[in-house]
N, C-alpha and C positions, 0 to 999 in steps of 0.2 A: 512826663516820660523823658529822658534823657536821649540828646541828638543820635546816640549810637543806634538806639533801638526803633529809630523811625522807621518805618516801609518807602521806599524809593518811589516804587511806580505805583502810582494813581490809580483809583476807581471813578467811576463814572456810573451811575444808576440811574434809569428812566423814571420817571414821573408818570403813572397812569392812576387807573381803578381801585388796583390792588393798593397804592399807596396815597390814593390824591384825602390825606389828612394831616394836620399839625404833628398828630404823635406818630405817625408811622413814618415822616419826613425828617423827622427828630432822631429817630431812631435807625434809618441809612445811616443820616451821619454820623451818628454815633459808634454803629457798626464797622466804619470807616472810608463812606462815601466822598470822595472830595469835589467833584462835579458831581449835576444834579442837570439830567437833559429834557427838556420839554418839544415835544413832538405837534408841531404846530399843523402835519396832517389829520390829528383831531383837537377836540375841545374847542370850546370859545372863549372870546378874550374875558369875559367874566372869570373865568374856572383860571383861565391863565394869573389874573390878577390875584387870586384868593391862596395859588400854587407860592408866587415868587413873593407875598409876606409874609408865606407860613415858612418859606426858606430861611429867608433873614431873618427871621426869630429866632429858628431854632438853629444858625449856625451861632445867632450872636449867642443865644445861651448856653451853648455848648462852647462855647468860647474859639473857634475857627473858622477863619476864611472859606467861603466855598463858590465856586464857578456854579454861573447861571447858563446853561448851553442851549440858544432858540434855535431848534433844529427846524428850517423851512424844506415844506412839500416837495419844493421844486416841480415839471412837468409833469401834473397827476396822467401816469398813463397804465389805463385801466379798463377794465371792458365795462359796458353802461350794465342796467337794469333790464333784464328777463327773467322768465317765470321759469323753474326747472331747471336739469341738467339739458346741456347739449351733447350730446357723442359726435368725433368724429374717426374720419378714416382715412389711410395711410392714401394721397391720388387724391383726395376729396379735396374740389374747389368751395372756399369760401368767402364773402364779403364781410366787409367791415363798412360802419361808416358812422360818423359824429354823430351822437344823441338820435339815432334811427329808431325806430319801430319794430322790433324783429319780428313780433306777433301777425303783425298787418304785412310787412315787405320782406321779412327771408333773411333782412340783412342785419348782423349781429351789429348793434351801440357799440361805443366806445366812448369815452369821457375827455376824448381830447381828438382833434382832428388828424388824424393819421396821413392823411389825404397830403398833406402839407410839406409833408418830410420826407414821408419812405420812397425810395424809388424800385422799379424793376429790378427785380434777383435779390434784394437786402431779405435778409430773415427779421421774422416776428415770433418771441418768443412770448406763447400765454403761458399760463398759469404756473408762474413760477419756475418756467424751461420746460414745461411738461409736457407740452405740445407743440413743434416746432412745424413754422409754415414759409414757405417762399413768397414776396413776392411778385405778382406774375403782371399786371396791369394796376395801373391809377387812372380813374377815369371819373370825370363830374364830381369827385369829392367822396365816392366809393372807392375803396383800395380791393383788389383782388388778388387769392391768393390760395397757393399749393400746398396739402397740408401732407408733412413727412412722413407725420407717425400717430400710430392711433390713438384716442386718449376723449378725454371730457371736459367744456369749458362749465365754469360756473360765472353768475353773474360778479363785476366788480373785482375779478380777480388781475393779478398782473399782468402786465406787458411790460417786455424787455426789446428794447431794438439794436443792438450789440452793431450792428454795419450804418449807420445812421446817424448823420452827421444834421446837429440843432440847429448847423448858424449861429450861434449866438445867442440864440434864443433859449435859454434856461430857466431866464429869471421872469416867472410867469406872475401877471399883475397880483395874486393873492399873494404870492412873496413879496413884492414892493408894500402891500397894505400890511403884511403882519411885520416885513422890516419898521415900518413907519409906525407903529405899537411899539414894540420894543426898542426904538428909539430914545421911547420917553418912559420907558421901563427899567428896572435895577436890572440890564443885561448885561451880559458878560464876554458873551461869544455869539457869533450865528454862525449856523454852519450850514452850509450851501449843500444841497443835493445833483447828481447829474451834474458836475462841472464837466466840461472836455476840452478846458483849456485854458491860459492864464488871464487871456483877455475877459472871461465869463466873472475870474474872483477881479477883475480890476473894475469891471462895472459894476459889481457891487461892491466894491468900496468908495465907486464914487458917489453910488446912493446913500452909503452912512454915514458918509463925509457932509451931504447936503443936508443931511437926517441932522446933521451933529452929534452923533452917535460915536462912544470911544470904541463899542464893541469888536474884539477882535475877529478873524475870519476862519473859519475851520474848511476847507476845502476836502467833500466826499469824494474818494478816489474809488466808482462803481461803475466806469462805463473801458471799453477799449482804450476810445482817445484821450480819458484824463491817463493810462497807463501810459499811450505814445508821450504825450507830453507834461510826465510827473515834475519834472527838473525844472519848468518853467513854472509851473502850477505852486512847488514849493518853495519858488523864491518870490510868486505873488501874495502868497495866501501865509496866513500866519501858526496857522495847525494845518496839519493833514490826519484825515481822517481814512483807514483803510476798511470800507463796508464792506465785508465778506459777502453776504448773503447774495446782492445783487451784483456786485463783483462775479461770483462764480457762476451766476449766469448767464451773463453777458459775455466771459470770457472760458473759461472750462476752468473745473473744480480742481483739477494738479496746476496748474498756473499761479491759484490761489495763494500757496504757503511759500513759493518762491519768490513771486511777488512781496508779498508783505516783509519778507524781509528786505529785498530791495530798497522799497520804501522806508523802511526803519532807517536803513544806512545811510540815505539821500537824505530823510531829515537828521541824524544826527550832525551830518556833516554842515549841513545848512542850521544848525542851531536855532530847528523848528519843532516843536512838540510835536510828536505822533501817537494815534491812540488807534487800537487795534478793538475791532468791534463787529458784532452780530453772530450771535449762538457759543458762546462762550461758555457757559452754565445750561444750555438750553434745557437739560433735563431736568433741571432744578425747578423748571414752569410747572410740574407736574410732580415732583418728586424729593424728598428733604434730600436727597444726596444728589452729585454728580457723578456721571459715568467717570470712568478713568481716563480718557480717552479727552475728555473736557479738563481734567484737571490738568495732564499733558499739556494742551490746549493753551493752557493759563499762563503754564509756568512759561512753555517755550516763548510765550512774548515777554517775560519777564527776563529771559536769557539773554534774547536776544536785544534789549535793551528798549524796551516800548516808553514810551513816559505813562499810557495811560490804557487800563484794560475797560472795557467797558459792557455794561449789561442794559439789554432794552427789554424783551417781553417777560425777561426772569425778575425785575421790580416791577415793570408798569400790569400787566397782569397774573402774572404767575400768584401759585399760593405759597412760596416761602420767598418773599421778596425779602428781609430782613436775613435768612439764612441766606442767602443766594449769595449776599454781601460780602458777612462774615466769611462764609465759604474761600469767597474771592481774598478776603484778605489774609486767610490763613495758608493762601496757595504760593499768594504773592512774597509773604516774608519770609514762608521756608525757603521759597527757590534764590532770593535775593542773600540769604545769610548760609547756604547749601552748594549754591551751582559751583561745578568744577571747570567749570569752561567761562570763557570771552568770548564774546563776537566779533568776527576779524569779516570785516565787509570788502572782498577782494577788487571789486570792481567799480568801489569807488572812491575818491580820491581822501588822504588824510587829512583830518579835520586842520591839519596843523597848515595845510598847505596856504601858500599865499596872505599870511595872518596879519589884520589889522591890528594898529596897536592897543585896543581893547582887547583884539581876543589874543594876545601876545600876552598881555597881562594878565587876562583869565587861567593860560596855560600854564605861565610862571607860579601863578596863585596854590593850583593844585599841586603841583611839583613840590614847592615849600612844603605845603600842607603833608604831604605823603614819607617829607624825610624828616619833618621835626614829630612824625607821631603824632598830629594837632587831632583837636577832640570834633573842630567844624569849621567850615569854612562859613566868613559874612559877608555877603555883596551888600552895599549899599548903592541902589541904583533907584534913578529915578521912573523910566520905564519901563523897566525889567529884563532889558539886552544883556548887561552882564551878568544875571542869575542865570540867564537861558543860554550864556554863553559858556560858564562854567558847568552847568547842569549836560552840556551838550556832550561834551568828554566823560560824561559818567565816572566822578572821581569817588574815591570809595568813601571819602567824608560827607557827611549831611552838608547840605549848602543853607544857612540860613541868611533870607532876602529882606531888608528892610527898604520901606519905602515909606515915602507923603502921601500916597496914592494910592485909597483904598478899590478901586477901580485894578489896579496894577496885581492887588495882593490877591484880590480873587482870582485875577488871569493866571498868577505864576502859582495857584495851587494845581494845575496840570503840567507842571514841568517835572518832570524826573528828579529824585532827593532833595527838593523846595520845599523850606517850611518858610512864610511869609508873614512880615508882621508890618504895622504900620506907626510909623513915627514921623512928626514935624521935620524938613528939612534942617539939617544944621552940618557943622565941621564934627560934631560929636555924638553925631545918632548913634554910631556901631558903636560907640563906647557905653550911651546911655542903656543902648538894647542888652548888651551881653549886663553890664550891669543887673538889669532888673531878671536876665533870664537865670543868671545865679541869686537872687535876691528869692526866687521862688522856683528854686530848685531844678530848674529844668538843665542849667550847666551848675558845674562844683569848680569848689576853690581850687586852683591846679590844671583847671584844663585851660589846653595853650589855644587859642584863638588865632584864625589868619585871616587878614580881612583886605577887602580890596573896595578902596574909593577914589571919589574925584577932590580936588581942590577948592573945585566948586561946585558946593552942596546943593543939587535938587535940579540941575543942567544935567541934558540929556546928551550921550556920547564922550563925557569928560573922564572917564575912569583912569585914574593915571599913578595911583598912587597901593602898595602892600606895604600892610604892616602884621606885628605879630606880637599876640598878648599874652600874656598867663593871667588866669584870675585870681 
């Protein structure tokens, strides 16, 4: 496929039921999946193991890069095990309390000690926002509490604490044990649940740091306080991720779509991927088409310049996980070769502003690129900062990234127009690359090349050098 025809923004597909097989993992990516996210709140590390070789198989035989995403639990908070529904009512006081007996003592389980955190007046939202309760006393390790509105709990179902603040405490010991798996696993990314703040993605990086772990950091932006402090969150964390689903309950469902673009703006400006996620396709779980209403959905993150759309219950168990894909990809490249509009992000500052001299270079790169008519832009970088730096400006040429670091290549296939390849440092990678990419058709004799390097090849922050080729 030649650079012009490539899709910009990414997809990202869950790993479940529906697809946990060689040919059906084969066949995302073939459909045009370029992350592939594993959801570390189920399965065990066997199934995990058997998941990330059937990846690497089938991205090597299909011949492309792909992102490994270990998506951790974060604080399971959840209501425990009981028998039946429960009803409640709008005035109706109720207990909560850690791994309780509801059958024997009245008082509803819960999976995580609530007792710990919440204080007097903070809301507790069960079942998905569907029942919302005050609460009223904390006492011996029962929490009590005022229930607003009528409704039904089920066992295992959600809890959301929207006014409740973790401390710091995020990173719950089963996150440290499956960081320490994926460690020593082909990982790519982890991506943290429940952040609420920058210090939360700094102690987990210093646990991957001691891991020895390259994996980069996706920071989930689903609670209030990762909202108050986004700006510090996306100059810790290396992706941001915007979860809708628990986003809009934690916070109210019109906040949602102004928010996310917010965040799109704050990470392009910071030359962070962001990927826009949770019910994207949702009726595709159930159904060979999407509503219109989802297709909208798709594109307007496409508009507005996402790096990466992504789908969880529509591969991991839905029944067209394969169309769901497709779908997405056919959403994504109308709106990307269609859209009549830009994103103009008012309220936050221009990416141009205060520019290092890589990303001074990166900007000058595209500028060339956009008056000589050029067919692609080539970053040769060694850790992928000026891919992600050109990629951040959204310039209307492919960016093609070569790197030493097959580690690197799989990270930059979630960057915005990144196609990544990997080659042995040298003075002459970009030359060898475009060489063999017209040697096999993917660039033709005539197309102008702009390419931007260091002097010294395979040193990270050296970027100092454009040049500009015809083939």
């Amino acid at each position: 496929m030649h650079p012009s025809n490539y899709k910009r923004t990414k997809i990202i597909a869950t790993i479940g039921p529906a697809t946990n097989s060689y040919e059906k993992i084969y066949e995302l990516i073939s459909a045009g999946a370029n992350g592939l996210r594993l959801n570390f709140s189920h399965g065990d590390y066997p199934e995990r193991l058997q998941q990330i070789k059937w990846i690497r198989k089938a991205a090597k035989s299909y011949g492309k890069p792909v992102a490994i995403i270990q998506d951790l639990q974060g604080p399971k908070i959840r209501l425990g095990d009981f028998d039946g529904v429960i009803p409640v009512q709008a005035g109706q006081n109720l207990r909560f309390k850690h791994k309780s007996d509801y059958k024997r003592s009245g008082i509803i389980p819960t999976q995580y000690d609530l007792s710990k955190k919440v204080k007097r007046g903070e809301r507790i939202m069960l079942f998905d926002g569907k029942v919302i309760t005050v609460v009223t006393s904390v006492t011996d390790g029962v929490v009590h509490v005022r229930v607003d509105n009528d409704g039904v709990l089920l066992q295992r179902k959600g809890i959301n604490l929207p006014d409740t603040d973790f401390g710091g405490d995020v990173i719950t010991e089963k996150d440290k044990k499956d960081a320490a798996f994926g460690s020593v696993q082909d990982i790519d990314y982890v991506a943290m649940s429940f952040v609420q703040s920058a210090e939360d993605v700094l102690a987990m990086r210093h646990i991957l740091k001691n891991l020895g772990s390259s994996a980069r950091i996706i920071a989930k932006i689903e609670t209030v306080a990762s909202l108050q402090h986004i700006e510090a969150i996306a100059d810790a964390a290396d992706s941001i991720m915007v979860a809708r689903g628990d986003l809009a309950v934690e916070t109210a469902p019109e906040l949602v779509p102004i928010e996310q673009r917010r965040i799109v703006g704050i990470c392009r400006h910071k030359a962070k991927p962001v990927i826009i996620a949770t019910q994207m396709l949702a009726t595709m779980t159930e159904s060979s088409e999407p509503s219109r209403a989802e297709v909208s959905d798709v594109a307007t993150a496409v508009i507005i310049g996402s790096d990466c759309v992504m789908l969880s219950d529509e591969t991991a168990n839905g029944r067209y996980p394969i169309e769901a894909v497709k779908m997405m990809k056919t959403i994504v490249t109308y709106a990307e070769q269609n859209s009549p509009v830009d994103a103009v992000f008012r309220q936050v500052p221009s990416i141009e502003a205060h520019l290092t001299k890589q990303a001074a270079i990166c900007s000058a790169v595209i500028t060339l690129s956009e008056e000589i008519n050029a067919t692609a832009i080539v970053a040769e970088t060694k850790s992928g900062a000026t891919a992600m730096q050109i990629a951040a400006r959204r310039p209307a040429r492919p960016v093609i990234a070569v790197t030493s670091q097959q580690r690197v290549a799989n990270q930059l296939v979630l960057v915005y127009g990144v196609k990544s390849y990997v080659l042995p440092d040298s003075k002459t990678a970009a030359v060898r690359l475009t060489n063999w990419l017209e040697k096999n058709k993917i660039l033709n004799k005539g197309d102008v090349i702009v390419s931007a390097s260091g002097k010294h090849a395979g040193v990270v922050g050296t970027t100092d050098t454009i040049k500009v080729r015809v083939l």
